[in-house]
C-alpha positions in Angstrom: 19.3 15.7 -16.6 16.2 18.4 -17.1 16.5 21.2 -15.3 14.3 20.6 -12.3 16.9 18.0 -11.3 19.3 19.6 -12.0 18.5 23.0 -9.9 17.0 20.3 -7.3 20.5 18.9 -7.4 21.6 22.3 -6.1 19.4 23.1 -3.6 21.9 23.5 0.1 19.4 21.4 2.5 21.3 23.7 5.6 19.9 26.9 4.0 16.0 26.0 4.1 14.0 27.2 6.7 12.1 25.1 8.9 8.8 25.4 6.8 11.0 24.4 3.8 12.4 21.3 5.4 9.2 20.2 6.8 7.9 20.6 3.1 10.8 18.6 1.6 10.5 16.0 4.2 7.0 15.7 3.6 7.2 15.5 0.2 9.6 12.6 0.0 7.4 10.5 2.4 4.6 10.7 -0.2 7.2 9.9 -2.7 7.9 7.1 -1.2 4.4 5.9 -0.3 4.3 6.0 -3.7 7.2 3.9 -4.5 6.2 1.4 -2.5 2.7 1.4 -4.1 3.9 0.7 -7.3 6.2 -2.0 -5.9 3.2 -4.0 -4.3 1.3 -3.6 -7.6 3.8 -4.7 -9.6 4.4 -7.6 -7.4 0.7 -8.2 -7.6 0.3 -8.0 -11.3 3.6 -10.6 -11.4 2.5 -13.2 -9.1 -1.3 -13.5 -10.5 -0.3 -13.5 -13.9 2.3 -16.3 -13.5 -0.3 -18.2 -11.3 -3.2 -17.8 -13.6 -2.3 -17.3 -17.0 -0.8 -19.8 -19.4 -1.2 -18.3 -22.3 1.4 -15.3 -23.0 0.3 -13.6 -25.7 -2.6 -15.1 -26.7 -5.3 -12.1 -26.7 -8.1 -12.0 -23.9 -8.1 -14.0 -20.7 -9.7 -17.5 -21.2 -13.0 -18.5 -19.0 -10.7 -19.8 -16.3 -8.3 -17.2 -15.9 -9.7 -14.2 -15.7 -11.7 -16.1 -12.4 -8.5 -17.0 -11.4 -6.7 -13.3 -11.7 -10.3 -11.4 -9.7 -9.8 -14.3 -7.0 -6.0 -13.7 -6.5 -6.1 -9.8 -6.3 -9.1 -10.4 -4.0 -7.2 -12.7 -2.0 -4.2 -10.2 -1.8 -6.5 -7.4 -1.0 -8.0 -9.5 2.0 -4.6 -10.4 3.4 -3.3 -6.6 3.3 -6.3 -5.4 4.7 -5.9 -8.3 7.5 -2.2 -6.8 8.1 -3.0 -3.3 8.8 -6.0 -4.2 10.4 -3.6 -6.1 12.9 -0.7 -3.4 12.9 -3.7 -0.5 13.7 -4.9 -3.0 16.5 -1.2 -3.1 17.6 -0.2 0.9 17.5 -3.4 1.3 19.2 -2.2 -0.9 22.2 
């Protein structure tokens, strides 16, 4: 453990001030923004690349899949954006 964790690892969460606590809290939201992030690009990356490409391995995508790769991100991009479009129009009830 390097010793950021470690003297993270320490730290008494009943003996920060308000300020602190609002700062920790806010900083483990991003964190986790983040986490999720990488998750849904990950998940991204794994589904078009098993739907589009056939060839593991085999240098440069092909004239079909790198079509194939652009059209699936697009079509994940358009369906997110579709879902928070629909979840703003919902909060904003």
């Amino acid at each position: 453990m390097d010793s950021l964790s470690s003297s993270a690892a320490d730290i008494d969460p009943s003996k920060l001030s308000p300020a602190e606590r609002q700062d920790l809290q806010q900083f483990a939201m991003a964190e986790s923004q983040k986490a999720r992030l990488q998750g849904s690009i990950h998940n991204l990356t794994d589904v078009c690349f098993r739907k589009c490409v056939s060839k593991i391995g085999s240098g440069p995508l092909d004239k079909y899949e790198e079509p194939c790769v652009k059209n699936c991100v697009d079509r994940f991009m358009d369906a997110n954006v579709a879902v928070l479009r629909h979840l703003e129009s919902l909060r904003t009830r």
